[in-house]
TORPA-4810 file (N, C-alpha, C, O; in nm, 3 decimals):
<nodes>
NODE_1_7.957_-5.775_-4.066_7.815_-5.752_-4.079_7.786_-5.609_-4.032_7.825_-5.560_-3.926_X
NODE_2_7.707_-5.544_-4.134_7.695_-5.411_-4.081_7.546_-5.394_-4.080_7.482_-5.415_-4.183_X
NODE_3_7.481_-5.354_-3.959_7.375_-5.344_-3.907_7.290_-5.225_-3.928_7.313_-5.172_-3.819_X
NODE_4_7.194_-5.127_-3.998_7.141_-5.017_-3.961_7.044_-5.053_-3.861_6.995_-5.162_-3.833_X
NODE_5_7.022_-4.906_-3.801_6.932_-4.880_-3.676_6.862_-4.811_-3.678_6.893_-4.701_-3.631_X
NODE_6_6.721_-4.829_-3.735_6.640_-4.659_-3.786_6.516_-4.624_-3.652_6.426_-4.698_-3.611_X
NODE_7_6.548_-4.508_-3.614_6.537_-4.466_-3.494_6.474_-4.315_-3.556_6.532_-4.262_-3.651_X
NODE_8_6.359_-4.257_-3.498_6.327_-4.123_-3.518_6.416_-4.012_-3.404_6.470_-4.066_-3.307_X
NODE_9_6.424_-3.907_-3.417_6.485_-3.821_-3.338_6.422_-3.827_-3.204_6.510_-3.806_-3.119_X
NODE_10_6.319_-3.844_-3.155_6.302_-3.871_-3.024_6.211_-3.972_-3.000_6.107_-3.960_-3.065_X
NODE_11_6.219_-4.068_-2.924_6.101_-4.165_-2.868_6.177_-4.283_-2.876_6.094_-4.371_-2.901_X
NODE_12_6.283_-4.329_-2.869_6.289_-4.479_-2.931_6.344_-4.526_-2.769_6.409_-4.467_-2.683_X
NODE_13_6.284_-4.652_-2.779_6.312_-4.704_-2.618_6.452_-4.744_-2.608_6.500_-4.823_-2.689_X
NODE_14_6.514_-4.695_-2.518_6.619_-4.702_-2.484_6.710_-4.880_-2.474_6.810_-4.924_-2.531_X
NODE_15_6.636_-4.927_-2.397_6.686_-5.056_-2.397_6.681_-5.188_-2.517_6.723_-5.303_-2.527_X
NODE_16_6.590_-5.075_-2.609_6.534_-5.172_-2.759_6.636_-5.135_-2.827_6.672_-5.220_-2.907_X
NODE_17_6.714_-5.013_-2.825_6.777_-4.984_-2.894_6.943_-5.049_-2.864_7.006_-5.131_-2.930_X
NODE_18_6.985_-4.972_-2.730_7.127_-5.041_-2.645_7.126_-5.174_-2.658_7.205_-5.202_-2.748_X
NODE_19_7.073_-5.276_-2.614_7.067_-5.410_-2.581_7.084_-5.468_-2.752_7.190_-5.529_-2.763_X
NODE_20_7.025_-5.463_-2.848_7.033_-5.540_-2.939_7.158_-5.449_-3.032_7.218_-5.510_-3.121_X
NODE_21_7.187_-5.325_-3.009_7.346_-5.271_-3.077_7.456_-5.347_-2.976_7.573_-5.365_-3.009_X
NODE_22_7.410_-5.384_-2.868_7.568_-5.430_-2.780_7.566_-5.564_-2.848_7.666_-5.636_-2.854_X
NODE_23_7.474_-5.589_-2.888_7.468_-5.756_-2.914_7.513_-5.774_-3.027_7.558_-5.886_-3.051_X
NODE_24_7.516_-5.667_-3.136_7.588_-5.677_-3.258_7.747_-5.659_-3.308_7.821_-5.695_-3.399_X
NODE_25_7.748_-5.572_-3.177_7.896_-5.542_-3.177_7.956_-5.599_-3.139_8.067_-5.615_-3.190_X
NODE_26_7.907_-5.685_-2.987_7.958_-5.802_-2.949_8.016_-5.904_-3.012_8.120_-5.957_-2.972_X
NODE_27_7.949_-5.938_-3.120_7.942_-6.058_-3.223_8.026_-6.013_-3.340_8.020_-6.065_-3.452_X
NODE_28_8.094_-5.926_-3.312_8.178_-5.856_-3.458_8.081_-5.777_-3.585_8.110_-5.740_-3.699_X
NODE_29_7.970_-5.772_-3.516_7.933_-5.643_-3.609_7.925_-5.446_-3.617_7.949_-5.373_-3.521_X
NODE_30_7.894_-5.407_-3.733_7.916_-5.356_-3.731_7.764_-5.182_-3.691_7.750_-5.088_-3.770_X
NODE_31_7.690_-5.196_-3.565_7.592_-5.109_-3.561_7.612_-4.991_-3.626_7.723_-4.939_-3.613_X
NODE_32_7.503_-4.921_-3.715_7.537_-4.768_-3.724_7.363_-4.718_-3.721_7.272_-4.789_-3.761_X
NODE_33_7.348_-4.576_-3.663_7.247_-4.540_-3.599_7.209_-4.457_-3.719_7.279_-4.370_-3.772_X
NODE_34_7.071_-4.501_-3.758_7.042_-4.406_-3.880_6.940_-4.314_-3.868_6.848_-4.392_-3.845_X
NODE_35_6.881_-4.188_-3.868_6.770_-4.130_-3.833_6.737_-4.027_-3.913_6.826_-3.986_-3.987_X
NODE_36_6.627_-3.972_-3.918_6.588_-3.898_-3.997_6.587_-3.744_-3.996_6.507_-3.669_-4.052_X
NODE_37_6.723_-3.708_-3.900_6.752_-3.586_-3.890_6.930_-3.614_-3.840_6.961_-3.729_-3.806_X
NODE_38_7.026_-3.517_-3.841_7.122_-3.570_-3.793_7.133_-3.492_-3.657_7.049_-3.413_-3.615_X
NODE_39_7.247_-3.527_-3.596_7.297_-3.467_-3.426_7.265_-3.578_-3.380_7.304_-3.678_-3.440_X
NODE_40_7.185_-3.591_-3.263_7.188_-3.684_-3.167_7.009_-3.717_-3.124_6.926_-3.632_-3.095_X
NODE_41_6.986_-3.869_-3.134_6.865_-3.894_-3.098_6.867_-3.885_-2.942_6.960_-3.882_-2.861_X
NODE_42_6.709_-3.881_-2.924_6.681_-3.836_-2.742_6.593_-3.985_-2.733_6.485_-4.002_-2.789_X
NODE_43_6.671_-4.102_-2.640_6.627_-4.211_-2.612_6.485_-4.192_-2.471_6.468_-4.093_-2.399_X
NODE_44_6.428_-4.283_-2.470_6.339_-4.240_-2.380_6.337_-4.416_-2.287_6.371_-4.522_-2.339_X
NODE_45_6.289_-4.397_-2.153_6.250_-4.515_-2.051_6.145_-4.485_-2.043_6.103_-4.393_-1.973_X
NODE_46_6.067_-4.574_-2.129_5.879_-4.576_-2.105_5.840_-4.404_-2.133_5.821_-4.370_-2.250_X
NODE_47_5.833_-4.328_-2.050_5.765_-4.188_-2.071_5.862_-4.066_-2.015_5.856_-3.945_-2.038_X
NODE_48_5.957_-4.145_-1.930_6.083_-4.044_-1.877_6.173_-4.047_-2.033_6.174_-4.129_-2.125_X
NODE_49_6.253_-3.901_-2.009_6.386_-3.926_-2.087_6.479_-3.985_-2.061_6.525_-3.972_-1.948_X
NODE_50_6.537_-4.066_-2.148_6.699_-4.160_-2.092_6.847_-4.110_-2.151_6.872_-4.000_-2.102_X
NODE_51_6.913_-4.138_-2.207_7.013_-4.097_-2.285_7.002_-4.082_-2.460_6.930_-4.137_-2.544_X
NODE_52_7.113_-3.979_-2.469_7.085_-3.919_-2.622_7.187_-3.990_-2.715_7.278_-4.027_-2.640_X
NODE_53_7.209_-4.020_-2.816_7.298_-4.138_-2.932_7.357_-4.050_-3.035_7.262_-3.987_-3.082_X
NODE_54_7.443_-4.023_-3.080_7.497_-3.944_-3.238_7.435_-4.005_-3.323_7.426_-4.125_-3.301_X
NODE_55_7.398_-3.978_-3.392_7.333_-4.035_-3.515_7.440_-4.023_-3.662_7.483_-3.919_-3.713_X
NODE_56_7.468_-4.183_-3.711_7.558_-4.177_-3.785_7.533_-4.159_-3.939_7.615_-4.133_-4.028_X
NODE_57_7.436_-4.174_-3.944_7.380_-4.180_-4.127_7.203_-4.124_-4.112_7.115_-4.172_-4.040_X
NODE_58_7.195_-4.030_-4.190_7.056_-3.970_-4.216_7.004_-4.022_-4.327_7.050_-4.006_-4.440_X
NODE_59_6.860_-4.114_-4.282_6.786_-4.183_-4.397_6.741_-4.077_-4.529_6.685_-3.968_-4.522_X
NODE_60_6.786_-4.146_-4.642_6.759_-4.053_-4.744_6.908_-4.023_-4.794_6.941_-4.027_-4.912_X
NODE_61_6.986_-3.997_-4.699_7.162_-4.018_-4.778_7.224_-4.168_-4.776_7.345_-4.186_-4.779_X
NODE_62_7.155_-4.245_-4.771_7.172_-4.339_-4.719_7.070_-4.460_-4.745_6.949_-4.461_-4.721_X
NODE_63_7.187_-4.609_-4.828_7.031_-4.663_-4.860_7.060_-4.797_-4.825_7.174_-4.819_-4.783_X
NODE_64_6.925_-4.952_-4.838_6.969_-5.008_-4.797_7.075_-5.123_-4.835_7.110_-5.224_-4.774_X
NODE_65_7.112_-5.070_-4.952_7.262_-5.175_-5.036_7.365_-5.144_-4.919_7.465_-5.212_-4.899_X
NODE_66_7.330_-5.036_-4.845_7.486_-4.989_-4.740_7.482_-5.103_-4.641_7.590_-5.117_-4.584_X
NODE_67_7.379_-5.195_-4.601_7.376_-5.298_-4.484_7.345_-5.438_-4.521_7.302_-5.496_-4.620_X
NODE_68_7.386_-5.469_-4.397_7.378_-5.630_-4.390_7.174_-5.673_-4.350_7.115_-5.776_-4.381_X
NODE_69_7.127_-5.571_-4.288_7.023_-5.623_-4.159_7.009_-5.452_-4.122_7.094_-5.362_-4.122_X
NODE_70_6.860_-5.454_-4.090_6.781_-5.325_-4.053_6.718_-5.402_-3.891_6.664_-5.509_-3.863_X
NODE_71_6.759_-5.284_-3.816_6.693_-5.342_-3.686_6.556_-5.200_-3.668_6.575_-5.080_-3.687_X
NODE_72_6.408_-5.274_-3.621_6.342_-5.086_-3.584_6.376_-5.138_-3.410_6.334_-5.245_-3.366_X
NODE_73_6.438_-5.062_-3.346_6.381_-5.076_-3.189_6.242_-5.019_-3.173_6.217_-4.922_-3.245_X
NODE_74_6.143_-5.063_-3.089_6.043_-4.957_-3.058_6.016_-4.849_-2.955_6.119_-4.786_-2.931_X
NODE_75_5.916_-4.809_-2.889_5.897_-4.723_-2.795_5.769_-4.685_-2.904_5.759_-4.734_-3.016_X
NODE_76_5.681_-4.594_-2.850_5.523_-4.589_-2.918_5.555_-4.487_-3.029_5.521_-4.493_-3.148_X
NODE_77_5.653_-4.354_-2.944_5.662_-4.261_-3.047_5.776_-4.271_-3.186_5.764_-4.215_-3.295_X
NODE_78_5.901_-4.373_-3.131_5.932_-4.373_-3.252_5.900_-4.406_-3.353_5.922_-4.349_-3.460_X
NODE_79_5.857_-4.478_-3.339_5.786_-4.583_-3.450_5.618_-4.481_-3.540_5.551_-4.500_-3.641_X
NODE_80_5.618_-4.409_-3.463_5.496_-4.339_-3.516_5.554_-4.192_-3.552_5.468_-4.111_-3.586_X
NODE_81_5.668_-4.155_-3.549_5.716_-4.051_-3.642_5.774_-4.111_-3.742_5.777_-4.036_-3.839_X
NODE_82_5.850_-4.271_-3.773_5.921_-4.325_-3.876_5.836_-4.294_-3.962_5.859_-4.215_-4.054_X
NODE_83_5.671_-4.383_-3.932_5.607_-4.448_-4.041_5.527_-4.303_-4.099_5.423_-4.314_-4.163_X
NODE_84_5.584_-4.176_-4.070_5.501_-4.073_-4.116_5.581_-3.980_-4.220_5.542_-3.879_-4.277_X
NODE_85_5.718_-4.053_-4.228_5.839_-3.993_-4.290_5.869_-4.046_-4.405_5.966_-4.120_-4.390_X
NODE_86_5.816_-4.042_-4.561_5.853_-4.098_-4.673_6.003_-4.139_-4.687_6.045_-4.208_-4.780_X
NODE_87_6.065_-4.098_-4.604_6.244_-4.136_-4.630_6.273_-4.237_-4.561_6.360_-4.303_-4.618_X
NODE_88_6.228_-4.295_-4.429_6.191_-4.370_-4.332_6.150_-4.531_-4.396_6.188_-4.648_-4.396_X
NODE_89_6.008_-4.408_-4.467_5.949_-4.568_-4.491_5.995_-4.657_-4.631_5.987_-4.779_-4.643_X
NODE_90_6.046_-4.562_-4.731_6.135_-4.600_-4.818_6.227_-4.699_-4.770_6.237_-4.816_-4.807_X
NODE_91_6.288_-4.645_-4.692_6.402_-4.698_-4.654_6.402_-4.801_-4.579_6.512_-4.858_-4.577_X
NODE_92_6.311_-4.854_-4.506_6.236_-5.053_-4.463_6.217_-5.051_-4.579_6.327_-5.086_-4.621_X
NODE_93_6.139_-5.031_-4.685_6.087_-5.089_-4.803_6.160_-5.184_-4.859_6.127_-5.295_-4.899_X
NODE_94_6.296_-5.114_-4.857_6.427_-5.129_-4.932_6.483_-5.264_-4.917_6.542_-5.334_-4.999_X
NODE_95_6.451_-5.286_-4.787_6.549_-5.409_-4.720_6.449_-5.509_-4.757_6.477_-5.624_-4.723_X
NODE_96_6.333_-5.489_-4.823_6.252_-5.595_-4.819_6.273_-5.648_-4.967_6.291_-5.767_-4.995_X
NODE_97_6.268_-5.542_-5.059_6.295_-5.582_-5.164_6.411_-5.618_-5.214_6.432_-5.659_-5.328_X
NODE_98_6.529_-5.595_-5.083_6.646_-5.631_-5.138_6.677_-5.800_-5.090_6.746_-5.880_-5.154_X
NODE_99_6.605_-5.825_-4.960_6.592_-5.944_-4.949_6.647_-5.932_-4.796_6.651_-6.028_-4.718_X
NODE_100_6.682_-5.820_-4.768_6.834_-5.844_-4.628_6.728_-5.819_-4.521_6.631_-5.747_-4.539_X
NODE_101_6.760_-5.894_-4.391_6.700_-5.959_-4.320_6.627_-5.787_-4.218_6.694_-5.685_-4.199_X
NODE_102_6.510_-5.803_-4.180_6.473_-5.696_-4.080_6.390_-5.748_-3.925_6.302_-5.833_-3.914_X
NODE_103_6.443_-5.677_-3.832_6.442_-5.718_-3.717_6.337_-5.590_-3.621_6.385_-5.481_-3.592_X
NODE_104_6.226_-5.621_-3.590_6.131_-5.558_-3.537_6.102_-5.549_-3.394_6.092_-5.666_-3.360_X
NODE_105_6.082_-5.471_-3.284_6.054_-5.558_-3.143_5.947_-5.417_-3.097_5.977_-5.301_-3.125_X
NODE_106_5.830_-5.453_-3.026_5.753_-5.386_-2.990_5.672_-5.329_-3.068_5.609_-5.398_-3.148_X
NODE_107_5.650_-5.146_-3.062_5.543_-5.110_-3.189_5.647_-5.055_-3.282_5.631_-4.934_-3.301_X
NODE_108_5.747_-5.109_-3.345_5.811_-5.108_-3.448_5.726_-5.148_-3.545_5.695_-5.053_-3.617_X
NODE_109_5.669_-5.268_-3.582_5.591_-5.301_-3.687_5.477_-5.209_-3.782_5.422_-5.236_-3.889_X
NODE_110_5.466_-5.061_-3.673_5.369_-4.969_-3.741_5.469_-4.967_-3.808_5.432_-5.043_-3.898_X
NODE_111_5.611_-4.926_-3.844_5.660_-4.909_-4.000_5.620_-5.021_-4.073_5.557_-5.002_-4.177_X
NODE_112_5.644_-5.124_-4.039_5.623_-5.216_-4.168_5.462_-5.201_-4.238_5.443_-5.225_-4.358_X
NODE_113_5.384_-5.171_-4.172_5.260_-5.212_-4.205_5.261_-5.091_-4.293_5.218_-5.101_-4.408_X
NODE_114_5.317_-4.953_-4.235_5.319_-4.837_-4.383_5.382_-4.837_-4.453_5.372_-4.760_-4.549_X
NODE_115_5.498_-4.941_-4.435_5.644_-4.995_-4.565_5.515_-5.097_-4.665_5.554_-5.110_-4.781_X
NODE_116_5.360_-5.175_-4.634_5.313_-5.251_-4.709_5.398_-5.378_-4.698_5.407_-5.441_-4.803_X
NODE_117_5.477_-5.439_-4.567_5.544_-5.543_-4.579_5.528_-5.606_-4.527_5.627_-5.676_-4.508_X
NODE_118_5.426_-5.640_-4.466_5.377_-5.701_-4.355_5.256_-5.820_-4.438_5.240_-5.920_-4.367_X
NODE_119_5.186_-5.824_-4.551_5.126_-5.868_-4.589_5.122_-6.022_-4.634_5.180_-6.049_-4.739_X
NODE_120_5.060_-6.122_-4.566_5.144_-6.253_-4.655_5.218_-6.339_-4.500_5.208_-6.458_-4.468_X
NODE_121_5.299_-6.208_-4.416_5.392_-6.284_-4.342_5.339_-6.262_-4.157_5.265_-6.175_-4.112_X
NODE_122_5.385_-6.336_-4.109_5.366_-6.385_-3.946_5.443_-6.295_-3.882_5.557_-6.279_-3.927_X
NODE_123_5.399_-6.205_-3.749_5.470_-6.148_-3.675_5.409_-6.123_-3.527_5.298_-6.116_-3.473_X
NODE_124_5.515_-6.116_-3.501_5.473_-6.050_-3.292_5.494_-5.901_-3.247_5.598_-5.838_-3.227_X
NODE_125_5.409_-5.877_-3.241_5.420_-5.724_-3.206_5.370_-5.686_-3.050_5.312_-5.772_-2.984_X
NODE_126_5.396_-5.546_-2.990_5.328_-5.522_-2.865_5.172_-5.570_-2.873_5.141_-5.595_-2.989_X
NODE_127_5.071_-5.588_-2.784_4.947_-5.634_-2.832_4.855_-5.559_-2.918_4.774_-5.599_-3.001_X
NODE_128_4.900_-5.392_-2.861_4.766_-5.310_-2.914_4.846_-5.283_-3.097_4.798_-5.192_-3.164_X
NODE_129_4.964_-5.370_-3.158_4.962_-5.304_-3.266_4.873_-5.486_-3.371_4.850_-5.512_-3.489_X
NODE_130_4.859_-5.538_-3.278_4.768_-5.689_-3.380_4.628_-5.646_-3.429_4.535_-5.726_-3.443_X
NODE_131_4.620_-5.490_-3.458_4.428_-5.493_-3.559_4.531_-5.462_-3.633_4.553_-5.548_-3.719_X
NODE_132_4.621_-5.351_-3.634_4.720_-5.293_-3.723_4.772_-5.423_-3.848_4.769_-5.436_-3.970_X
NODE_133_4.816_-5.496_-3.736_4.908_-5.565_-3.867_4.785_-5.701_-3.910_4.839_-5.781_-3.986_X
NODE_134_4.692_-5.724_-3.890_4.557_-5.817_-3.938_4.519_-5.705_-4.062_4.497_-5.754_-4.173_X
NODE_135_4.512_-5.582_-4.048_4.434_-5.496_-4.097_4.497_-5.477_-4.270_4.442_-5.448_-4.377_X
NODE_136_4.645_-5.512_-4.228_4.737_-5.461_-4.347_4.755_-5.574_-4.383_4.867_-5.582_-4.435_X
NODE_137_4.669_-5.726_-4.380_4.699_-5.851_-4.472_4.813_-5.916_-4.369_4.871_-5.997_-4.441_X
NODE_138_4.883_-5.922_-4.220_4.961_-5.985_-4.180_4.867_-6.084_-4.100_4.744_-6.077_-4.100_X
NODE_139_4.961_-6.198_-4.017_4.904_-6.248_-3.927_4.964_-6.213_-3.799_5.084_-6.187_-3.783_X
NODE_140_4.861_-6.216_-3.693_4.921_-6.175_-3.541_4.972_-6.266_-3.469_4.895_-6.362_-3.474_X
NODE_141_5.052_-6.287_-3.411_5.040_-6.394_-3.332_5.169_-6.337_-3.166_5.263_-6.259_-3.175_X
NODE_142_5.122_-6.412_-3.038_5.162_-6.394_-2.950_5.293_-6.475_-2.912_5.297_-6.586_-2.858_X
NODE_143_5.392_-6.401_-2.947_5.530_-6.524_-2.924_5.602_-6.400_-2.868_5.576_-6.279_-2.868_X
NODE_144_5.737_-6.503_-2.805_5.853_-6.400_-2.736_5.905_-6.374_-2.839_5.926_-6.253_-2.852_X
NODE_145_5.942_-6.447_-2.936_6.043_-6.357_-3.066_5.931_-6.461_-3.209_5.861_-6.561_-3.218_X
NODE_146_5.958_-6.402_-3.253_5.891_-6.505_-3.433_6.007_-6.473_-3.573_6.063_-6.375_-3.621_X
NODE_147_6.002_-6.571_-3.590_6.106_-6.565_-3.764_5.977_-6.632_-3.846_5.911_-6.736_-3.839_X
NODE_148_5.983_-6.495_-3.942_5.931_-6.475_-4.095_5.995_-6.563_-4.158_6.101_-6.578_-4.097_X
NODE_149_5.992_-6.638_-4.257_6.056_-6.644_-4.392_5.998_-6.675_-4.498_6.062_-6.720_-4.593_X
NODE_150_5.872_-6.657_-4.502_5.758_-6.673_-4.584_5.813_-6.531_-4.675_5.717_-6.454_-4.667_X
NODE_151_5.895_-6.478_-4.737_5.896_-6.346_-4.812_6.043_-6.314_-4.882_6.140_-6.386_-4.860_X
NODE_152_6.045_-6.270_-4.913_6.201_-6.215_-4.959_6.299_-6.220_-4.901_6.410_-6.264_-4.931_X
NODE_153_6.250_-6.161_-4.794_6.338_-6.177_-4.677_6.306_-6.208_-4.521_6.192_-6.222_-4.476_X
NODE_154_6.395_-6.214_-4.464_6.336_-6.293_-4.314_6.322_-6.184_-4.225_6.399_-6.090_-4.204_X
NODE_155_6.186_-6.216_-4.167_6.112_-6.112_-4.047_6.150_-6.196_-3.902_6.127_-6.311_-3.866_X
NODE_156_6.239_-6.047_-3.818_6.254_-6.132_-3.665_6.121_-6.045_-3.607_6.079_-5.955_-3.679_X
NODE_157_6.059_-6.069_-3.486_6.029_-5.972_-3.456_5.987_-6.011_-3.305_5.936_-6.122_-3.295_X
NODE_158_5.997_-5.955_-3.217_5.943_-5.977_-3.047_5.841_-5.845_-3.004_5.808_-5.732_-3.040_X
NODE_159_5.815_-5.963_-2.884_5.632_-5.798_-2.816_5.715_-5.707_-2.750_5.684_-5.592_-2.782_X
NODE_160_5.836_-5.711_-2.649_5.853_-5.658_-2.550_6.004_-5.643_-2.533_6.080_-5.711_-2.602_X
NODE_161_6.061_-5.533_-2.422_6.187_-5.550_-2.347_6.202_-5.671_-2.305_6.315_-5.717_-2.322_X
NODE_162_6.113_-5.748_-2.248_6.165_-5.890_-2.143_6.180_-5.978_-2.257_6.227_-6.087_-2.225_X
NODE_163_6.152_-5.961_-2.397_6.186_-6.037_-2.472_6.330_-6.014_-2.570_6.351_-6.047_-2.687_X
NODE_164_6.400_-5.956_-2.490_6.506_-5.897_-2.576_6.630_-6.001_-2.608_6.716_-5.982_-2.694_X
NODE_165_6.621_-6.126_-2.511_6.718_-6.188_-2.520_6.707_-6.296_-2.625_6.804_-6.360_-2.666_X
NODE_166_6.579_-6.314_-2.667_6.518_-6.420_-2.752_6.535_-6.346_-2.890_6.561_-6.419_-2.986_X
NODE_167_6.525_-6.211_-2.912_6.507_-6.191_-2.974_6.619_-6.111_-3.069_6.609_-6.075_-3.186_X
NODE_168_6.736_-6.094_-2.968_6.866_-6.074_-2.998_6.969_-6.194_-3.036_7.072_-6.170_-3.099_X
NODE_169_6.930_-6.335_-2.990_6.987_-6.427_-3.023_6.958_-6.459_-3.154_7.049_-6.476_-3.236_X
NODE_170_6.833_-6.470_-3.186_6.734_-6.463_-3.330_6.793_-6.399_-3.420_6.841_-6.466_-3.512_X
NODE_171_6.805_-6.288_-3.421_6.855_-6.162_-3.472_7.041_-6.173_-3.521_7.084_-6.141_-3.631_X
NODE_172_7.106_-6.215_-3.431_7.256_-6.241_-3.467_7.256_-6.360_-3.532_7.342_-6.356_-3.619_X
NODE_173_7.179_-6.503_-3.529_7.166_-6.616_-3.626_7.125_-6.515_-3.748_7.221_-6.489_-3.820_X
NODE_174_7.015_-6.461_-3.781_6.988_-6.459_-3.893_7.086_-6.361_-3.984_7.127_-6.380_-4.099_X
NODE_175_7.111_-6.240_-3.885_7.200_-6.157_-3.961_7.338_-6.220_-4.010_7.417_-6.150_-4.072_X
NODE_176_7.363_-6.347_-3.981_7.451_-6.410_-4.025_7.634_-6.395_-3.952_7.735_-6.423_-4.017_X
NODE_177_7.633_-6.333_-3.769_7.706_-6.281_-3.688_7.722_-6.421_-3.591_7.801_-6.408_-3.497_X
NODE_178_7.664_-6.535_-3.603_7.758_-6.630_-3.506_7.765_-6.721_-3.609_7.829_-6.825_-3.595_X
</nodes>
């Protein structure tokens, strides 16, 4: 199972990102870090800087027939340089129409709602992104992790870090890794 990880060059929360790649690799998959510039993303803890990642595939050379499963980690800013990047947002689009499963946690979901994929289907997001995804035809709702399958393909998605374990277990069932 090979996993993408679409991450902007700086902002993506550190532990959204680490915690659910150890969990894939763990399980015999295969993570690769995709972003919309290449060198190395700058991870962040809440508003401090944390550690920086190589970035293995630049969205736009790269599409989603190459994966099994799209994970967004969040943090406020990544997620709000993805959804401003036509190559970015193409590239969630992709996995939706291809059917392969996407995995959301925090304010990740601002991509989906500018991927237009959110419409129709149930998700959990941080709190302040529920006008966002009501606004774009989704429903909000307050859970530690939620599975979509009302759509093409299946939506994981969790509010928070403390929900990472719910939502990493979620995430390796559906990607098809236990």
């Amino acid at each position: 199972m090979k996993a993408a990880f679409l991450v902007a060059p700086e902002g993506v929360e550190q532990v959204e990102l680490t915690v659910p790649w150890k969990a894939v690799a763990d399980a015999g998959g295969t993570p690769r870090l995709v972003s919309t510039h290449p060198g190395r993303v700058q991870a962040f803890h809440h508003l401090d800087k944390a550690g920086t990642f190589p970035v293995d595939e630049v969205v736009g050379r790269t599409s989603a027939a190459d994966y099994d499963g799209l994970v967004l980690p969040g943090g406020v800013a990544n997620p709000d340089a993805l959804r401003t990047d036509p190559d970015a947002v193409s590239f969630v689009a992709d996995f939706f129409a291809a059917g392969r499963p996407v995995a959301a946690i925090c304010h990740a979901p601002w991509v989906l709602v500018e991927a237009d994929v959110v419409r129709g289907r149930t998700l959990t997001s941080w709190p302040s992104l529920r006008t966002d995804i009501r606004n774009a035809g989704g429903t909000w709702v307050d859970e530690e992790v939620h599975l979509c399958t009302a759509g093409p393909s299946t939506l994981i998605t969790s509010r928070r870090p403390d929900d990472l374990q719910a939502f990493c277990a979620t995430l390796l069932k559906e990607f098809g890794t236990l």
